[in-house]
N, C-alpha and C positions, 0 to 999 in steps of 0.2 A: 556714972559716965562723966567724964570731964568734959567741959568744953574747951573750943579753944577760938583766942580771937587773933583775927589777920588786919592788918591793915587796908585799907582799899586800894594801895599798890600790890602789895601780896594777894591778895584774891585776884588780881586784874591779870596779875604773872599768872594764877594756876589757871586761870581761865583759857588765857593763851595757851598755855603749853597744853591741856587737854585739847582744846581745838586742832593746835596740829600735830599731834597724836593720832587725834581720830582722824582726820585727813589721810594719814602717812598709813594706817592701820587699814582704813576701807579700800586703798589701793594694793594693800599685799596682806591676804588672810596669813600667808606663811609670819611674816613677822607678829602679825596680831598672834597669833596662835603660840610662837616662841618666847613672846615677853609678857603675854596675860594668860596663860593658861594653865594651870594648877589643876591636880586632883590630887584626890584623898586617898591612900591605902588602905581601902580596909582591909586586909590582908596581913598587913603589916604587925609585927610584934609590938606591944605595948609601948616600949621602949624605945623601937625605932623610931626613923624619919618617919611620918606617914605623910606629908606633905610631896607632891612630886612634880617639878618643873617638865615640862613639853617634851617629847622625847626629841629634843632635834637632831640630835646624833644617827637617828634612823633615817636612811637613806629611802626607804620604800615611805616613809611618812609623807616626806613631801613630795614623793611622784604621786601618791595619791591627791594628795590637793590641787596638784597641775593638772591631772586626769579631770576631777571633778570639777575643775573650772573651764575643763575644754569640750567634756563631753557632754552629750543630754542624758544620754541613759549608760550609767554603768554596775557592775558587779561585783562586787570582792570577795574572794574565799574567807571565810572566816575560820580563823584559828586562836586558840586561847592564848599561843604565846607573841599575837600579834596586836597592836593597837588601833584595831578597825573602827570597832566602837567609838573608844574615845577621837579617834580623828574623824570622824564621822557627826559625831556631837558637836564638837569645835568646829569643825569647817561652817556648817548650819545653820550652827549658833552664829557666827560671823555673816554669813550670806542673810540672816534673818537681820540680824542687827545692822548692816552697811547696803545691803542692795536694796 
């Protein structure tokens, strides 16, 4: 493993900008979720992508996150070709990590 060395301006810049990230991030899991959330495909052929960016193109994705951020108790049907799970995982993960 390499290392690598910053200046102690450049550490001081990444410091900031993580600081208001996470500021900008604990106020809107939707973006947290768009721009840090990754899974893996195991599914996926050898070959392919198996890397997979946030679905944010689904529209039911983030009514669920405004649901769970406004309700106490909710339910989802669960279907294989939906992403309950993972937006379920991520929301959590979020609400565990910011609130």
């Amino acid at each position: 493993m390499q290392s690598i060395s910053l200046s102690d301006d450049e550490l001081a810049n990444l410091i900031l900008l993580h600081d208001e990230l996470d500021t900008k991030f604990a106020k809107d899991p939707w973006r947290w979720a768009c721009e840090q959330v990754i899974t893996i495909d195991e599914a996926a052929d050898r070959g392919a992508a198996t890397r997979r960016r946030w679905p944010k193109h689904l529209k039911y994705v983030q009514e669920a996150f405004q649901v769970l951020d406004n309700e106490q108790f909710v339910i989802f049907p669960k279907s294989r070709r939906m992403f309950v799970t993972w937006l379920i995982c991520a929301y959590f993960t979020h609400h565990t990590r910011y609130k």
